[in-house]
N, C-alpha and C positions, 0 to 999 in steps of 0.2 A: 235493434242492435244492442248487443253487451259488449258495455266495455267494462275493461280490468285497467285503474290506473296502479302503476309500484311505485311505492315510493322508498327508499332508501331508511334513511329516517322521517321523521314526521311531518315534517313539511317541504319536502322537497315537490311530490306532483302539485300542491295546492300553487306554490309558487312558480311551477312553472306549466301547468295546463287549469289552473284552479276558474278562470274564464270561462274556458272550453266546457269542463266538467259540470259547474253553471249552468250552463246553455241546454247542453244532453238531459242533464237531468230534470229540467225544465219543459224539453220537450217529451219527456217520458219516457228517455233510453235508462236500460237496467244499464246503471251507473254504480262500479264495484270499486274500492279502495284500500291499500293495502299497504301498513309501513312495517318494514322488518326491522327498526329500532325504536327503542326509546328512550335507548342511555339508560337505558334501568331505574327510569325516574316517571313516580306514576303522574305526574302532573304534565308530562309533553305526551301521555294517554288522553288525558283526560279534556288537553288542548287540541288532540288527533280530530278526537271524536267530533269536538263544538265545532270545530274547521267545515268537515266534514257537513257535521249539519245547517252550516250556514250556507254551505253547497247548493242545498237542497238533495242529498242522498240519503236511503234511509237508511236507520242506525243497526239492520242488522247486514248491510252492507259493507258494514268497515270492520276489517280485520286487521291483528295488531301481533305481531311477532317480537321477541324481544335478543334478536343479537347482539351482540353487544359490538358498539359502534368500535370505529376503525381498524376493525379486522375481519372483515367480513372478506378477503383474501382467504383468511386461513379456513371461512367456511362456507367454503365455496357449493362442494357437496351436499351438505344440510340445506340451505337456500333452494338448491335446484328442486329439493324432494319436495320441498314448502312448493314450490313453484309449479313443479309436475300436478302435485296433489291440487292445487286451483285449478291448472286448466282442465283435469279431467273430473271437479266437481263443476264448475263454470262453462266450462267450453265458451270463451268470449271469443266472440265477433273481432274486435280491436283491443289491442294491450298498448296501454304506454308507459316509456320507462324514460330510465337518463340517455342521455346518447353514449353511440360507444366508445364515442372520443371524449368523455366527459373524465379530468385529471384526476377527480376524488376519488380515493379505492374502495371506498363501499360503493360508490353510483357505478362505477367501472362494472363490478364483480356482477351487480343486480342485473345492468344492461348486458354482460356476458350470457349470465344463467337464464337472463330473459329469452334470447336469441336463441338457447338450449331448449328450453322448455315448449316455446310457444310458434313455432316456424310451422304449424301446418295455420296461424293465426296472422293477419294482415297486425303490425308494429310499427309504431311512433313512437319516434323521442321528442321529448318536451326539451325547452330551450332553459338554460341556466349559464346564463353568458359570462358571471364569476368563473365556473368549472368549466367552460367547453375550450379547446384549441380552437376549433374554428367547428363552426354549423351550419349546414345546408339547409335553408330554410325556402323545403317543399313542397308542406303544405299550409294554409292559413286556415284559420277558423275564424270567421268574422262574430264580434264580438260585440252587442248593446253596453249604453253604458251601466245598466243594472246587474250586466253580468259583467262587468267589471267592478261594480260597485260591491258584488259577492264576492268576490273575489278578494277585495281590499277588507271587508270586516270579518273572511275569514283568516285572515291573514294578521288579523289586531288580535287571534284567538293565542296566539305563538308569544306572552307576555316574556317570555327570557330572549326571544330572537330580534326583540324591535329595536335594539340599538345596532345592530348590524345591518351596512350598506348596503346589503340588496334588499333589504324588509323596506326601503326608503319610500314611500308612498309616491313621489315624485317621480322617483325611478323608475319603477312598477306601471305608473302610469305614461309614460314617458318609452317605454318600452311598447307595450301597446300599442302606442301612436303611432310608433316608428311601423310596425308591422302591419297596424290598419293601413298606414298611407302608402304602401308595397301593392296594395291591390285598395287602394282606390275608395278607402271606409276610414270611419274615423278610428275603430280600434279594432284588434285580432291579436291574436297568438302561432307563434308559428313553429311547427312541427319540422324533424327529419324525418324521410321515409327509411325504415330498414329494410321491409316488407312488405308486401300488397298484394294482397288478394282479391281479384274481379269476378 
């Protein structure tokens, strides 16, 4: 299976599938990454990448676009072409992105042009429970705690975002648990479906 995760800016899928992506890549899914900002700052590149690799995904697997952040509204257009342009070099199996009830207007716009681009492709949204109104959490991804533990030291790669509330190690972890113990494990992550393909 290839999956294609998007991320918004640079660590939006790590924080909210970065478990999951863990796990794929560990079992030897073509595991693909993708952030369309970076605030035009090469250092949340260069923290993309390390995230990434702490993943376990290889590095010519992450790709780095550079919109510039909170207007990706007005580029709506350009996004989709980026977006078109992956799935018909890619053709993945599964895409995940923001959900589409997610309040932030660049995760909004990406989860829109997501749904544009990739609908002949089975779509998940990762959870970001700061941004969502509410999330239907329907699928889980059962989670070890190594691949949580990846997930936590890619997430120490993001040195400007650690003093922000959701980066809380506690939280993060605390989250998990809550989703492991939904089905019955000690930790998971938990997905909406947008799309599914059987």
């Amino acid at each position: 299976m290839r999956v294609l995760a998007l991320s918004p800016h640079t660590d939006d899928a790590d924080l909210g599938a970065g478990g999951t992506l863990a796990r794929w890549a560990e079992e030897g899914r073509e595991v693909w990454t993708v952030a369309f900002s970076t605030a035009m700052r090469s250092e949340l590149e260069d923290e993309f990448r390390a995230a990434a690799d702490t993943l376990g995904i290889q590095p010519g697997n992450v790709i780095v676009y550079n919109f510039p952040h909170h207007i990706f509204p007005s580029q709506r257009q350009a996004i989709l072409q980026h977006m078109i342009a992956l799935r018909d070099k890619l053709q993945p199996d599964l895409v995940l992105g923001p959900s589409l009830r997610d309040v932030h207007q660049d995760h909004w716009t990406v989860a829109n042009e997501m749904l544009r681009a990739f609908k002949m492709a089975s779509i998940l949204s990762y959870e970001l429970p700061w941004n969502n109104l509410n999330f239907e959490t329907l699928v889980f991804a059962k989670l070890n705690r190594e691949h949580l533990d990846q997930k936590l030291k890619a997430l120490r790669c993001y040195q400007g975002q650690r003093l922000k509330t959701y980066f809380n190690e506690d939280f993060i972890e605390g989250l998990a648990r809550t989703r492991g113990t939904q089905i019955q494990t000690t930790y998971a992550e938990a997905f909406e479906v947008i799309r599914w393909l059987l």
